[in-house]
C-alpha positions as CSV (number, residue, x, y, z in Angstrom):
1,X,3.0,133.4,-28.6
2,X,0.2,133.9,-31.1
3,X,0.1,137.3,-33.3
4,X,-3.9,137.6,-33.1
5,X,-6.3,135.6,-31.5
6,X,-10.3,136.4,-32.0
7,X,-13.1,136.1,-29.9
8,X,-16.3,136.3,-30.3
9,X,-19.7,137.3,-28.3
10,X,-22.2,135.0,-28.7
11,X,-24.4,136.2,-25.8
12,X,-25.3,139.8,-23.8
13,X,-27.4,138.8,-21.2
14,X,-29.2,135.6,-20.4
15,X,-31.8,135.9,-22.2
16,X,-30.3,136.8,-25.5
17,X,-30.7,134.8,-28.8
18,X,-29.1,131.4,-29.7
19,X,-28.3,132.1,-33.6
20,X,-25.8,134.8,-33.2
21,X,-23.8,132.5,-31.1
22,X,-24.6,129.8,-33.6
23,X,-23.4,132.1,-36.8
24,X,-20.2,133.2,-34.6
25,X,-19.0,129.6,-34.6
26,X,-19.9,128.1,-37.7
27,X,-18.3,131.2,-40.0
28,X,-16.7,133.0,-37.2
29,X,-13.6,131.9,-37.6
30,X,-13.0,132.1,-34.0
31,X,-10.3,130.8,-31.7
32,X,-12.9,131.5,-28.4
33,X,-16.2,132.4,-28.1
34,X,-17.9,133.8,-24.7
35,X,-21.5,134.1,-23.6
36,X,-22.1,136.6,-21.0
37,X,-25.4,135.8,-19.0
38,X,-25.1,137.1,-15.8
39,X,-26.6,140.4,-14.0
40,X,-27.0,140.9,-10.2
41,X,-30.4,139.9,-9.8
42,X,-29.9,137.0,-12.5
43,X,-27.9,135.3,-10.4
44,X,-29.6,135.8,-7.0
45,X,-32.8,134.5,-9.2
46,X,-30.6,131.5,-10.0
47,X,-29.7,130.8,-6.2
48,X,-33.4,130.7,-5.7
49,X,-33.9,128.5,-7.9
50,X,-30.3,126.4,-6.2
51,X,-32.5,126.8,-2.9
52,X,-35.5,125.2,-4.4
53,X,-32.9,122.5,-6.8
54,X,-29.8,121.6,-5.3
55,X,-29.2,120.1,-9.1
56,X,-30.1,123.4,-10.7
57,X,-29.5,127.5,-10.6
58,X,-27.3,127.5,-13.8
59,X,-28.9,129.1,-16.6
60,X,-32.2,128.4,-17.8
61,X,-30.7,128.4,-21.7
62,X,-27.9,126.1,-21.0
63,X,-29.3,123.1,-22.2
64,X,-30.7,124.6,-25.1
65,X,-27.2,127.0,-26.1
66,X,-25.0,123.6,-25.8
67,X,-26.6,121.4,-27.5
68,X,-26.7,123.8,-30.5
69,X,-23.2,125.2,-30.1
70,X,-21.6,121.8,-29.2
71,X,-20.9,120.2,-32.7
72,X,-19.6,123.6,-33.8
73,X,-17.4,124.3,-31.3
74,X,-15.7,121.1,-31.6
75,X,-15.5,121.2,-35.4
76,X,-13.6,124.4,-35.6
77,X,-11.8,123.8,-32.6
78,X,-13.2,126.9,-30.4
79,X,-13.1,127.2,-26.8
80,X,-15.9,128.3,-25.1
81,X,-15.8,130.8,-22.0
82,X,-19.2,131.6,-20.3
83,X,-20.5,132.7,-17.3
84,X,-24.1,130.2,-17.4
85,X,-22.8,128.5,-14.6
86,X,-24.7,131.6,-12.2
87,X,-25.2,130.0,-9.2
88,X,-24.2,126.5,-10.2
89,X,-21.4,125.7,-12.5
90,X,-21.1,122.7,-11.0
91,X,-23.4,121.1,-12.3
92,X,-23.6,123.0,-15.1
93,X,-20.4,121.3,-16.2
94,X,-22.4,118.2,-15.5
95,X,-24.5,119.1,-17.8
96,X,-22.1,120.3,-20.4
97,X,-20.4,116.6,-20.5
98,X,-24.6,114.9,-20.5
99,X,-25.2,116.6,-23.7
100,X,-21.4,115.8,-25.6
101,X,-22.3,112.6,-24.4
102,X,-25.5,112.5,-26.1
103,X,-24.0,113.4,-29.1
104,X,-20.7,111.0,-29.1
105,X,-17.9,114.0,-28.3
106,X,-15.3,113.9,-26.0
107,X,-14.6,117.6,-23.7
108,X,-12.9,118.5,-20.9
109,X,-14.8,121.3,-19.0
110,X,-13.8,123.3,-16.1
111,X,-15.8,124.4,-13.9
112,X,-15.0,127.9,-11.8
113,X,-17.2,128.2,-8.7
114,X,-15.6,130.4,-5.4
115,X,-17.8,133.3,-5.9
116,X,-20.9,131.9,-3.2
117,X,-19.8,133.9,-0.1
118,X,-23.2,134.0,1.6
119,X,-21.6,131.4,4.2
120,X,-19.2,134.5,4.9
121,X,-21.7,136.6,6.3
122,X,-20.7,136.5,9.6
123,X,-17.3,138.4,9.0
124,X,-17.3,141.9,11.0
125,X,-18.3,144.9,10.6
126,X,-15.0,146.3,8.6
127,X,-15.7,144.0,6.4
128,X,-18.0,144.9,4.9
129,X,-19.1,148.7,3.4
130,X,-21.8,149.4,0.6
131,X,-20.3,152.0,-2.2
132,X,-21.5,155.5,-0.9
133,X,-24.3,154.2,1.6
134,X,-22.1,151.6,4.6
135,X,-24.7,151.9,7.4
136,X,-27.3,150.7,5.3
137,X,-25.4,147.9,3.9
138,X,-24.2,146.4,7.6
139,X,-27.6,147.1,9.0
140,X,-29.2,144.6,5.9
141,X,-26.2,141.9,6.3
142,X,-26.0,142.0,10.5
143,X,-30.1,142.3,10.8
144,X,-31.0,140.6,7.3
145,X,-34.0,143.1,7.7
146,X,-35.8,144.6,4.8
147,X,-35.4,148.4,3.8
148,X,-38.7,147.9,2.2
149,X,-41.3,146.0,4.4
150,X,-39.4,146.3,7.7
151,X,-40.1,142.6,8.5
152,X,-37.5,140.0,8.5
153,X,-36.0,139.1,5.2
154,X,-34.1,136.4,4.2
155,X,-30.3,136.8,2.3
156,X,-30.6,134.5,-0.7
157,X,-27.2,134.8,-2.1
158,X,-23.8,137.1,-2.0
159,X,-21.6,136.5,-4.8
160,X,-18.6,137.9,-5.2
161,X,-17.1,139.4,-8.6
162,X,-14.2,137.2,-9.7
163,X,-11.4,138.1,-12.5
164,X,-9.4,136.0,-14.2
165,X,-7.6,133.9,-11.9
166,X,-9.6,130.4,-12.5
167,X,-10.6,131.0,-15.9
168,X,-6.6,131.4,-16.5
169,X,-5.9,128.4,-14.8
170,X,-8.8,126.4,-16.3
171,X,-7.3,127.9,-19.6
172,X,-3.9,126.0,-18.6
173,X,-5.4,122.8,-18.2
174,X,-6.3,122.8,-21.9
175,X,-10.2,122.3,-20.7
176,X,-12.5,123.5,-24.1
177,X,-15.3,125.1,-22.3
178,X,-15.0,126.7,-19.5
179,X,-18.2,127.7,-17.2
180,X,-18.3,130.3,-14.5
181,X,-19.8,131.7,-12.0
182,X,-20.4,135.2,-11.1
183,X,-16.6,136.6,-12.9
184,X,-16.9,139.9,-14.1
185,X,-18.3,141.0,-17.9
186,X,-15.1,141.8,-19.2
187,X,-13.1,139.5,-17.2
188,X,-14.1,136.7,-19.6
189,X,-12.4,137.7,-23.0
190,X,-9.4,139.5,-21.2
191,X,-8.2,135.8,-19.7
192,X,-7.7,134.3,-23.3
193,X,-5.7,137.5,-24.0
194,X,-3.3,137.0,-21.1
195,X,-3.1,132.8,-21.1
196,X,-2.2,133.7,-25.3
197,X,-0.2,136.3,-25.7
198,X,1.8,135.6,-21.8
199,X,0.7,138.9,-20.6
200,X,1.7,139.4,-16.6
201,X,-1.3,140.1,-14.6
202,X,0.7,143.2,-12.9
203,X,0.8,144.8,-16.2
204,X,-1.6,147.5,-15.5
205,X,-1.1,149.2,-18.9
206,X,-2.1,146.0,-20.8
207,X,-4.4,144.9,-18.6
208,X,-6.3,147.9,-19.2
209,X,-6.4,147.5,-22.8
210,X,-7.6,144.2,-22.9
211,X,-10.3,145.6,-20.2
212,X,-11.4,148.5,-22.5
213,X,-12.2,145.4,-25.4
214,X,-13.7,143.1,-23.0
215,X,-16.0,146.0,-22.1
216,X,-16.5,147.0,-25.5
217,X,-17.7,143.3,-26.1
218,X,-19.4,142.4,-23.5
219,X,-23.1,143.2,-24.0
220,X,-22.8,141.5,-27.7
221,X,-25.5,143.3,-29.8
222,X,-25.0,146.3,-28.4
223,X,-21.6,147.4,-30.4
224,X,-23.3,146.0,-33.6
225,X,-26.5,148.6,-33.6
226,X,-29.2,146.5,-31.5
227,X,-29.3,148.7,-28.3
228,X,-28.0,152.0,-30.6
229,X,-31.2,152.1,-32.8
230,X,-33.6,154.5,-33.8
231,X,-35.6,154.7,-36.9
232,X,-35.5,158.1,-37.4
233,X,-31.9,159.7,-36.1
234,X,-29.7,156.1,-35.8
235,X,-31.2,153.7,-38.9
236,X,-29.8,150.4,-38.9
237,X,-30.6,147.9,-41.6
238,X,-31.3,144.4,-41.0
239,X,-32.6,144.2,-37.3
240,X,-34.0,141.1,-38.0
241,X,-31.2,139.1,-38.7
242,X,-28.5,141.1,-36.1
243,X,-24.9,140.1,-35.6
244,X,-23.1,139.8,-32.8
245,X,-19.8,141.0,-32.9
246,X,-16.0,139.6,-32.9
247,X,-12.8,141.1,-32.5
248,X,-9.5,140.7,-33.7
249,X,-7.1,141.2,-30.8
250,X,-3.3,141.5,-31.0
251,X,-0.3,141.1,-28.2
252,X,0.2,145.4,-28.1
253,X,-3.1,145.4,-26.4
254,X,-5.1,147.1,-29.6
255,X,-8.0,145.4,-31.8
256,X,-10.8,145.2,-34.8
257,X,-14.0,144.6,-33.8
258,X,-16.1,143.5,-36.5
259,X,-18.8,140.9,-37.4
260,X,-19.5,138.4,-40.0
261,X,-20.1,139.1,-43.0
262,X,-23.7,139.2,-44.3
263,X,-25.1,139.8,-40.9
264,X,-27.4,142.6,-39.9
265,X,-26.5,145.9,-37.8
266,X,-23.6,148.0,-38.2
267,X,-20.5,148.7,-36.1
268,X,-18.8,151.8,-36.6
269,X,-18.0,155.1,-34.5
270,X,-21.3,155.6,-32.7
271,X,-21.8,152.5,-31.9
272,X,-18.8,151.8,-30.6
273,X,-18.8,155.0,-28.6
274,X,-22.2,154.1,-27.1
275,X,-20.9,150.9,-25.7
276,X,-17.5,152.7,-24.4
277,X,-19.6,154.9,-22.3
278,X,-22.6,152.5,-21.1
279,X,-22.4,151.4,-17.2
280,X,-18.9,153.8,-16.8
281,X,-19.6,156.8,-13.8
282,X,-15.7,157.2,-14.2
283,X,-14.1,156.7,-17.0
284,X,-10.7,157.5,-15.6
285,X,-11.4,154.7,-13.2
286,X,-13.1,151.6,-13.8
287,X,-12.9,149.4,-11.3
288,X,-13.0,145.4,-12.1
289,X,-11.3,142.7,-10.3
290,X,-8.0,142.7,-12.9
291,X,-6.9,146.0,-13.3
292,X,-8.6,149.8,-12.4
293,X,-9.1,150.3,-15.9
294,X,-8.7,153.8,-17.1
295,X,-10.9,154.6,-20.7
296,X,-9.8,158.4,-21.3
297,X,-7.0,157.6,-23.6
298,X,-9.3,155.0,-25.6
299,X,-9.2,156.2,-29.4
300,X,-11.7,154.4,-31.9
301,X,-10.9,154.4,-35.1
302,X,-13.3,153.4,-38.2
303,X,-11.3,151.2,-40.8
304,X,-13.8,149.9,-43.2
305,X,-17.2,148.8,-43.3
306,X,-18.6,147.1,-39.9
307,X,-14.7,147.8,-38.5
308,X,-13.3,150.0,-36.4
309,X,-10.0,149.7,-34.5
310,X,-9.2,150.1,-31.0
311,X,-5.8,151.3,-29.5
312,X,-4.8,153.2,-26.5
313,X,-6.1,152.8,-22.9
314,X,-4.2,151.8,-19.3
315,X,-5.0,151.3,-15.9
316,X,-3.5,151.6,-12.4
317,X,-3.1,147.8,-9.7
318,X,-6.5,146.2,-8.9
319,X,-8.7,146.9,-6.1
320,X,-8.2,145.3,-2.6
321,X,-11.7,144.1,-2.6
322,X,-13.4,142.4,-4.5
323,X,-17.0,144.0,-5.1
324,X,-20.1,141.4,-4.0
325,X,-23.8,141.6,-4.8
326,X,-26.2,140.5,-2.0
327,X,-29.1,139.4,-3.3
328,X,-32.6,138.8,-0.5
329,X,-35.7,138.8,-0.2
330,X,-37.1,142.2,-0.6
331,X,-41.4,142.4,-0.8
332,X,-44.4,140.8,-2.8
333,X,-45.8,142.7,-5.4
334,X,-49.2,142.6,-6.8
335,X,-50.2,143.5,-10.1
336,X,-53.5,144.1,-12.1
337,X,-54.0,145.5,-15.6
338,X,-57.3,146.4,-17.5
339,X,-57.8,147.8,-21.0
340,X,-60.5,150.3,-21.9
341,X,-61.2,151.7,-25.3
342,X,-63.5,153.6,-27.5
343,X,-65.1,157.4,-26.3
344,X,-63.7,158.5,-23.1
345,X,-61.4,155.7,-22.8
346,X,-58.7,157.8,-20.7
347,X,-61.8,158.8,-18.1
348,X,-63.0,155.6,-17.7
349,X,-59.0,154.3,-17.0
350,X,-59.1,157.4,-14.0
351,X,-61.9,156.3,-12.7
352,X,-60.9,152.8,-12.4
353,X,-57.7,153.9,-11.1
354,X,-59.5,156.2,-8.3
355,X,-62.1,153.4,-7.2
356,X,-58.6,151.0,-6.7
357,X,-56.9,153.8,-4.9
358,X,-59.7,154.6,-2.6
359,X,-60.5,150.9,-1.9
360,X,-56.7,150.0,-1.3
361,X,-55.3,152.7,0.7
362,X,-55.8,151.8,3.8
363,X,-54.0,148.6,3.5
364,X,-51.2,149.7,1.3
365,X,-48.5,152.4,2.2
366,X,-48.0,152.9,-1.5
367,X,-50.1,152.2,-4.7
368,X,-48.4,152.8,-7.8
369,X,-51.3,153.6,-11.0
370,X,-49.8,153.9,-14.1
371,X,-52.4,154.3,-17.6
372,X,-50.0,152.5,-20.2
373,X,-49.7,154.6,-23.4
374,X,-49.7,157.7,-21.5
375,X,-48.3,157.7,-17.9
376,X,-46.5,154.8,-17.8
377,X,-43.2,156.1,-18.2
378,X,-43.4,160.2,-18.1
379,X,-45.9,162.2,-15.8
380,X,-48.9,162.9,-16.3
381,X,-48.4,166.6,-16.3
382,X,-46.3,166.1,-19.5
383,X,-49.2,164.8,-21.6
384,X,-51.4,167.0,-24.2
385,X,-54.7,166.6,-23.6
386,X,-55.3,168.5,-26.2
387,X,-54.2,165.9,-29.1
388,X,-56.6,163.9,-30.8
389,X,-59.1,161.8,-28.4
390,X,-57.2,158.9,-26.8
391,X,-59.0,155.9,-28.3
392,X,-57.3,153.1,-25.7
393,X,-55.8,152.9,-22.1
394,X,-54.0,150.0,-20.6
395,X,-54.5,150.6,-17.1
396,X,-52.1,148.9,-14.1
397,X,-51.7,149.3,-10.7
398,X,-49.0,147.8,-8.9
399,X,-48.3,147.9,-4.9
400,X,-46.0,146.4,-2.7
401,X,-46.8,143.8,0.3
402,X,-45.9,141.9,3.0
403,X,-46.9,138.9,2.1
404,X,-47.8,136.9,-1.2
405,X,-51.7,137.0,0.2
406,X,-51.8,140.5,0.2
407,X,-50.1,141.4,-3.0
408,X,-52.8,138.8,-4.6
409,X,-55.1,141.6,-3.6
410,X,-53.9,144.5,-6.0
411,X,-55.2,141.5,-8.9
412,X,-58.0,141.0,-7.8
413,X,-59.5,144.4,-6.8
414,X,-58.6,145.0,-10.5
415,X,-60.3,141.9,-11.9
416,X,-63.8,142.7,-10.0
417,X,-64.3,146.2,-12.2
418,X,-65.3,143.7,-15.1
419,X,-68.5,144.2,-13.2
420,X,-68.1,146.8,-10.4
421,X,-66.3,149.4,-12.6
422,X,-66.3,152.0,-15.4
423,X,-68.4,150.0,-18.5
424,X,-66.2,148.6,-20.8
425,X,-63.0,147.2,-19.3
426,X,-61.9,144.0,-20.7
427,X,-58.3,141.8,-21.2
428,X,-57.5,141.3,-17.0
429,X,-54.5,140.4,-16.4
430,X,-52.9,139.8,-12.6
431,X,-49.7,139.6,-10.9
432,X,-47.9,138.3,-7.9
433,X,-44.4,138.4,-7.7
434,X,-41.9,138.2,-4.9
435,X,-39.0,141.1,-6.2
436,X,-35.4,139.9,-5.0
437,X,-33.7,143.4,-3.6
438,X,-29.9,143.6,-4.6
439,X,-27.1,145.6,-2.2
440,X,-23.9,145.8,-3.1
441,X,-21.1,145.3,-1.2
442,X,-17.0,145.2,-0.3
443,X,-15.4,142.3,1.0
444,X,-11.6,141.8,1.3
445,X,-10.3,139.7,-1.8
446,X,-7.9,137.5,0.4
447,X,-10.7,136.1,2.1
448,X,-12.0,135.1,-1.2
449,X,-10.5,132.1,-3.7
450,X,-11.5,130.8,-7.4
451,X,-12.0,127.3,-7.4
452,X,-11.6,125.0,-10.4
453,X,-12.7,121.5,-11.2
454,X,-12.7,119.6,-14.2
455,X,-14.9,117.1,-15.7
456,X,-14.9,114.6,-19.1
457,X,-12.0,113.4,-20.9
């Protein structure tokens, strides 16, 4: 059994950057690295794009991220754990092995799929029971109607959040990179902690530790200042160039997260506080597919510069279900935007906004009119008029629609007051969009097993 083992985060979300991930591996000096890229509606996204490509619906950065990573990963002998497989790690392993190919290396790669449940949709009614809101959830999966249109909407994807069990055993099989499916955030850097340091998975107090890090970890610049900013209360230095972060972890369950040296943003208390606290409603109980993990005994303690060490937390036996995110087809929303500026800019944004209201009502239940700089995100009714003049107003209106012919619409409406609205309205731009809705819901974790298969040498 090893003493320490670190790991890295090369990744947040799917669209993060590629150096970090790139700096992790090259001066790192890391024994794994993992790049988180899922979110609920990410991978229903990606099974659209499955439904569309039976070949694709892994993530859009894959090639990209592998073909960059590749040569370091196998220099410095670092295993890679990612969840870029979304809706497809089969072939995203395929994928994997094309590009070492390309560049003469020899992998093994697992790939963990067992997460696509939609074919399970038929199971009964006890099987199935949204978190605070049931008869909602088993009146989407039995009618697959939509709470927003109230037409007939189609279930894209259900995918069930998976723990550890087939990254472990991919682990096992001495594959180098292993790509997942939906498995949950912290999921991926608490399996190399159990395959190293022999940890049983019925150790709840462990398994809670190693949790609390994986959480701490999982959303990459986050714990190293990039989410924590703010130029005037939270400076940090170096933006430009931000790190993403690593941690030392040892067999007791503790850790030092830091990040390589030279690297912008920081890591100390705050920071590490915020990311202990974002996405937990209970800290006493936070539910993943390994453990119930409970934060409250958590202590964070700053070492040094860019270091602070991690010790305490537990947790109580895993859930009997595992939690799955249903991802369909919710509405079609139009979009139009329009920019006035100069005198009376504001008043000639209202008035556009009226004549698009009055024109529109009739044919849309809802129309959402938003002036950008102003409105957008707080009320009106919180703005001073009474400030300097407003020199420029982006103005948008947004509705939703039945179909893709209707929300086309909102655009256009918004693109004729070049000529049939307020003077002076220029830079058009128009939307149509078809919004995937996500529910969330229970489904018994017998009924549901990892699968892995492995490809290359």
């Amino acid at each position: 059994m090893k003493n320490k083992i670190r790991i890295g985060c090369g990744a947040g979300f799917s669209g993060d950057r590629i150096e970090p991930a790139i700096v992790l591996a090259e001066r790192g000096e890391l024994d794994y690295l993992v790049l988180e890229c899922l979110a609920e509606r990410t991978i229903a996204l990606a099974n659209k794009r499955k439904m569309a490509d039976p070949t694709k619906g892994y993530d859009p950065l894959l090639e990209r991220r592998i073909e960059t990573l590749l040569p370091h990963l196998v220099k410095n002998n670092i295993r890679l754990i990612t969840n870029m497989g979304a809706a497809n790690p089969i072939e995203g392993a395929k994928e994997i092995i094309g590009i070492a190919k390309k560049q003469g290396l020899n992998i093994k790669v697992a790939a963990v799929s067992g997460d696509d449940v939609i074919s399970d949709l038929g199971l009964t009614n006890d099987d199935f029971r949204k978190f605070g809101n049931e008869d909602f959830a088993l009146e989407l999966l039995n009618k697959h109607q939509s709470p927003v249109t109230n037409n007939q909407s189609t279930i894209i994807s259900a995918n069930a959040y998976l723990g550890i069990e087939g990254i472990l055993e991919a682990l096992q099989a001495n594959a180098q990179i292993i790509i997942t499916g939906r498995v949950a955030d912290p999921s991926l850097f608490l399996a190399p902690m159990v395959h190293e340091f022999g940890w049983k998975t019925d150790d709840y107090d462990l398994m809670g530790k190693g949790t609390v890090i994986g959480h701490l970890m999982e959303c990459a610049g986050h714990i190293t200042g990039g989410y924590f900013a703010d130029p005037i209360k939270k400076p940090v230095e170096d933006m430009d160039n931000l790190g993403h972060p690593f941690a030392d972890v040892f067999p007791d369950g503790s850790a030092i997260i830091s990040k390589v040296e030279d690297t912008g943003g920081i890591i100390n208390l705050q920071t590490a506080k915020e990311q202990l606290l974002y996405e937990v409603i209970n800290p006493f109980e936070y539910y993943t597919p390994d453990v119930i993990a409970d934060f409250t005994s958590v202590k964070i303690e700053e070492i040094g510069k860019n270091q602070v060490r991690i010790t305490g937390g537990s947790g109580t036996e895993k859930p009997s279900t595992y939690k799955v995110s249903v991802g369909y087809k919710a509405f079609w929303q139009g979009e139009g935007e329009i920019s006035y500026a100069g005198p009376a800019a504001y008043e000639r944004a209202k008035l556009a906004g009226e004549i698009i209201e009055k024109r529109l009502k009739s044919q849309f239940e809802e129309i959402q009119v938003d002036y950008i700089g102003i409105s957008s995100t707080f009320d009106i009714r919180g703005f001073d008029f009474a400030q300097p003049p407003i020199s420029e107003v982006r103005l948008r209106v947004a509705a939703k629609a039945r179909t893709q012919a209707e929300a086309a619409l909102i655009g256009e409406e918004v693109e004729a007051l070049y000529t049939n609205g307020p003077a002076g309205g220029g830079g058009v731009r128009k939307y149509v969009n078809e919004v995937i809705g996500i529910v969330s819901v229970l489904v018994d974790r017998n009924k549901i097993k990892p699968i892995v298969e492995y490809f290359g040498s």
